[in-house]
C-alpha positions in Angstrom: -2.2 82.3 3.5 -4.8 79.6 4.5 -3.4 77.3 1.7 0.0 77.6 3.0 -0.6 77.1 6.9 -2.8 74.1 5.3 0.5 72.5 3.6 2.7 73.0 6.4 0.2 71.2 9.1 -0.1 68.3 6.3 3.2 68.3 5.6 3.8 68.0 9.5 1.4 65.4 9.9 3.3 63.1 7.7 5.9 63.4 10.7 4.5 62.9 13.7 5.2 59.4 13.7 8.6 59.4 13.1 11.7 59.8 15.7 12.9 63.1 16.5 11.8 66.5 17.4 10.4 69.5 15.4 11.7 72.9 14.7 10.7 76.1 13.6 13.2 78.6 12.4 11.4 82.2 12.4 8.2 81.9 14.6 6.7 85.8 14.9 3.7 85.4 16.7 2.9 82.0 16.4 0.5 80.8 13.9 2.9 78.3 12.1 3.4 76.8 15.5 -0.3 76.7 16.6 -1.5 75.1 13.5 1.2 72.6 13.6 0.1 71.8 17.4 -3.1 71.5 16.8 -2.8 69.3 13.6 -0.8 66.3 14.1 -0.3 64.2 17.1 3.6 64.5 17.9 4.6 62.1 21.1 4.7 63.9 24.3 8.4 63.0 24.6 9.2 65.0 21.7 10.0 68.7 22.0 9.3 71.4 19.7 11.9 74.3 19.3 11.0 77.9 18.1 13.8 79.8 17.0 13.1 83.5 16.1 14.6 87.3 17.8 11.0 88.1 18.6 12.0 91.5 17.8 12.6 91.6 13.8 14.4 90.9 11.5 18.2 91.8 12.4 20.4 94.4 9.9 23.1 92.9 10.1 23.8 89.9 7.4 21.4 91.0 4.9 22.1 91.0 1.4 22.2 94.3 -0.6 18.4 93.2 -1.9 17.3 92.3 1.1 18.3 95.7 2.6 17.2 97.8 -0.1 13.9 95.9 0.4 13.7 97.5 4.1 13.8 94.1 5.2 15.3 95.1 8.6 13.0 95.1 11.5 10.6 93.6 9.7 8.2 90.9 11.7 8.8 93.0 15.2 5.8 93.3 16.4 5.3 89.9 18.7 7.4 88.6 21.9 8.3 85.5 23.4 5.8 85.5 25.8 2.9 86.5 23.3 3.8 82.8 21.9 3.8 81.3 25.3 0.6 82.4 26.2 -0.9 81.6 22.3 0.6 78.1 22.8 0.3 77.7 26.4 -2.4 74.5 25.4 1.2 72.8 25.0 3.1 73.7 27.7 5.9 71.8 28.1 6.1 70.5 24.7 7.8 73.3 22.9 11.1 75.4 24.0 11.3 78.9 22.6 14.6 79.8 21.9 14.9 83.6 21.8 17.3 85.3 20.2 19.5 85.9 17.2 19.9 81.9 15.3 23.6 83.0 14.7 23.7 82.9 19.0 21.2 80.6 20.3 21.5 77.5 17.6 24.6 76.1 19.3 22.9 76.1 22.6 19.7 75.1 22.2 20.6 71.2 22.5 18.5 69.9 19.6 18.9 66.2 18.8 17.1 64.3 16.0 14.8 65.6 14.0 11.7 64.7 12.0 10.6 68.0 11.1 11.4 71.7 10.3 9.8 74.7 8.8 12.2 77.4 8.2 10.8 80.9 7.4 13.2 83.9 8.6 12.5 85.7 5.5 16.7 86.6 5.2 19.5 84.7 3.0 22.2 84.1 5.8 19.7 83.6 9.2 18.1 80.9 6.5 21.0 79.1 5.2 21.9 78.7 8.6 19.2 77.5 9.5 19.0 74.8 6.7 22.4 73.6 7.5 21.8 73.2 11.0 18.1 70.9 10.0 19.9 69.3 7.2 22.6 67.6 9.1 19.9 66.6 12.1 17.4 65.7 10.1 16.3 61.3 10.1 15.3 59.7 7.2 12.2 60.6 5.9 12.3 63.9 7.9 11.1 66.8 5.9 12.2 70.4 5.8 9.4 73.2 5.0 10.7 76.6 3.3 8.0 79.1 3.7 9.2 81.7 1.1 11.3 80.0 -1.6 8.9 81.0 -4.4 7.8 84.2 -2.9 8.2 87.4 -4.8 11.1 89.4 -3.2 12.8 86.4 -1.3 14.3 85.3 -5.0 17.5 85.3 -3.1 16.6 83.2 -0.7 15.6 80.5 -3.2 18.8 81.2 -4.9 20.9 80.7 -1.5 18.5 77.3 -0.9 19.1 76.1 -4.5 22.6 76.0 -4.2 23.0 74.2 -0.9 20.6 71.7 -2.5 23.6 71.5 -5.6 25.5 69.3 -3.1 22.9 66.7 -2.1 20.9 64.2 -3.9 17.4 66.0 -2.6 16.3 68.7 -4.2 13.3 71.0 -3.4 9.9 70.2 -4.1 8.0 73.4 -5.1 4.7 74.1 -4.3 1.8 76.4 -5.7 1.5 78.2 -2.1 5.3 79.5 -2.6 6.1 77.0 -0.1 8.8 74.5 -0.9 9.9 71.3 1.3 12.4 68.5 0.9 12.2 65.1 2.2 15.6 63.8 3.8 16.6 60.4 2.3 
């Protein structure tokens, strides 16, 4: 675990400088966040969104795997406002966004951005998720998946492989079972 929260704050340092905001799809109690925050230097003017139901994973969506693996209600225990007061150093910096992605994406009003770490542990929450980064994301921008070589999330990786297919970036893999892309 240390080596992966290590990757994603370097991977998120090489950000920092450019335009646009950051995003974090699948936020629990707020580690990912926190380490992010406190490792890179991202202009004031630049918001930070956190996207997650802050109570589990949802049933409905999940592929026949995925729900044989008991993957519902998984990551429940946290709340919104145990991630307030964790990040509460920031204040005004990041917006949490509670709620099922499938509802809350569309009106969440998120721009440009530079950097996103996805991690919702589903297929369909994640591939949303990736679409929705993908077509915001600036040049040089990276996207972070948390779980695409972790055992059990195979089809996750399968469902982030194929959207990949389409476009000339492809997924860089990493020892941690972390995986990022870099938008060109």
């Amino acid at each position: 675990m240390r080596w992966r929260m290590w990757m994603l704050a370097a991977l998120a340092q090489q950000c920092q400088h450019l335009p646009g905001d950051f995003a974090e799809f699948g936020v629990w109690r707020g580690g990912c966040a926190y380490m992010v925050l406190s490792n890179t230097s991202v202009p004031p003017d630049h918001r930070y969104f956190l996207f997650d139901t802050f109570d589990g994973i949802p049933a409905d969506r999940l592929t026949p795997h995925e729900r044989e693996q008991g993957f519902a209600g998984r990551l429940r225990e946290t709340s919104a406002a145990y991630v307030d007061t964790l990040l509460a150093p920031w204040q005004g910096r990041y917006r949490i966004c509670p709620g099922d992605i499938f509802d809350t994406l569309d009106s969440a009003e998120v721009g440009h951005l530079s950097f996103a770490h996805i991690d919702l542990n589903a297929v369909a929450p994640s591939r949303l998720a990736l679409e929705f980064a993908y077509k915001r994301m600036v040049r040089g921008g990276m996207i972070v998946f948390d779980d695409y070589g972790g055992a059990g999330f195979e089809d996750q990786r399968a469902a982030i492989d194929d959207f990949f297919s389409g476009v000339s970036e492809k997924p860089i893999t990493l020892p941690t079972s972390q995986a990022f892309v870099v938008k060109h």
